[in-house]
Structures are given as C-alpha cells and as structure tokens.
N, C-alpha and C positions, 0 to 999 in steps of 0.2 A: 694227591691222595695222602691223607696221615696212616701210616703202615705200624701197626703193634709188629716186631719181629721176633717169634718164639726164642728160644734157648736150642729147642733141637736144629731151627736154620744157621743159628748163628753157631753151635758148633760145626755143624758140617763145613758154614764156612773156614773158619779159624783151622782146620783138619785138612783141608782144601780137599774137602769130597767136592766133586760137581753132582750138583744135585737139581731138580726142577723147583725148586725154592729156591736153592742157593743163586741158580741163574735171574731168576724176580728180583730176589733181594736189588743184585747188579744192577737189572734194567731201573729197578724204581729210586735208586742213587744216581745215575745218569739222567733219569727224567726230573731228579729235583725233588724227587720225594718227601713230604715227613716222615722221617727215620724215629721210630721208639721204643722206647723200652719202660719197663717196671723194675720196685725192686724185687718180685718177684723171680723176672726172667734173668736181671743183674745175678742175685746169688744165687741160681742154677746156673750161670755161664761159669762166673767165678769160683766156686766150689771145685770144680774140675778141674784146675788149673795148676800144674807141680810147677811149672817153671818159673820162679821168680819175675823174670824180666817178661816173660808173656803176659803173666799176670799183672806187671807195675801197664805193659804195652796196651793188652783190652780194657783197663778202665781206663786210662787216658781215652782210647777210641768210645767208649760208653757215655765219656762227658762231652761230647760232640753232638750226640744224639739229642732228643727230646726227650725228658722222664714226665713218663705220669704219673700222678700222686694217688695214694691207695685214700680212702678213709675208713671210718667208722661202717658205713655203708656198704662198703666194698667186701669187706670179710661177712657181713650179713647176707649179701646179694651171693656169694662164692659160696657159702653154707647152705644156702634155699638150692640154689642148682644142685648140689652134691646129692640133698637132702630127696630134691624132689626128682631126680636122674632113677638112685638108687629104688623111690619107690614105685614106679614103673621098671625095675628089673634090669635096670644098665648101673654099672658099677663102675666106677670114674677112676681108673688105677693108679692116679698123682692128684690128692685136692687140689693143688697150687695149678692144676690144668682151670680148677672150679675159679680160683684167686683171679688169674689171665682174665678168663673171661670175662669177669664181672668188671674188671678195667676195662676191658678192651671195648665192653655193653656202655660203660657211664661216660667212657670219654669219647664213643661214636668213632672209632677208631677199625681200619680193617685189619685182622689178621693174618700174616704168613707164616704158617706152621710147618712142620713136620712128624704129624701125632694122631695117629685117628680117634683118641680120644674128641679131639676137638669136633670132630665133624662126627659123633653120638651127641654131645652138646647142643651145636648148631640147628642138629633135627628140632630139637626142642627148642628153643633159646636165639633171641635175635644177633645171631654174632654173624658178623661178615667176613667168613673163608677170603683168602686168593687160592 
C-alpha cells in the first residue's frame, strides 16, 4: 500500500504519543509499506521543531521516505475542495488540509490522519482514510 502520512501522525509519533495512527503507521513500516510525504506535510512537521538536532534528525528521516510532487494542478484541485466544501456549509479550518488532499487524490495514494477535517472532505471527495 503507498501511505500519504499526515503531520498530525507524524508528530504524535516524534512526541512518542501512542496513538491509533501512530500504531498504523508502525504496522505499515513492518509490512513494507510506501511511506510518504508532501511538502506540505514536510513544513507542518518541520515548523514545530525548536530543537536543532531533532530538526537536522526528522529531515534526514523525511529523505528516506517517498515525496510527492505538488503541481500547478494541485493548488487548483486544493482550492475547488475548499471552495466547494465551504459552499455546502463545511468550513475546512487548515487549507493545506484542502493541499494534502488534492495530493493524496492525484497520486492515488491512502491517507493516515489524525484530523477530522479530513474525514468532512472524504464525505465529499474520493480520498482514501485508514
């Protein structure tokens, strides 16, 4: 399975919450998984980060991973959800949640979150939860 992994699992990890994501994440590295990210999800991880050497430590671990490339497209696709979420009366509280998705839709990739944003999205929008 190729696995988009949000910014909220991947800090739970780093914080070492155990959480029902965090434990996915585990199992789908074990099983061999495709592990990925955006640079979306990159600088929401990285932003958060005071401590130098943690910081130099999660991109080293980031470039291990798979990155998906955004396009032209992508920030069009993340604006139409937002655009069209909002006009049905759901208010998307992080655009960059609208960004993920529209990656996570163009490269057919499943997502593991931590955000019920996402799963307002989903109702609408072909995105594939764990």
């Amino acid at each position: 399975m190729n696995l988009l992994v949000d910014s909220t699992v991947w800090i739970d990890l780093f914080r070492g919450r155990e959480t029902g994501q965090t434990a996915k994440l585990e199992h789908a590295v074990k099983n061999g998984d495709l592990i990925c990210y955006c640079g979306f999800i990159f600088t929401e991880v990285l932003q958060g980060i005071r401590d130098e050497k943690q910081y130099v430590a999660t991109k080293r671990e980031f470039e291990t991973l798979v990155y998906l490339e955004d396009e032209r497209s992508t920030f069009d696709l993340g604006a139409t959800i937002y655009r069209d979420l909002k006009r049905k009366g759901l208010t998307i509280r992080n655009s960059i949640d609208c960004l993920i998705t529209a990656i996570a839709i163009q490269h057919d990739v499943s997502l593991l979150e931590n955000d019920r944003d996402f799963h307002f999205i989903g109702e609408h929008y072909p995105l594939k939860l764990i």
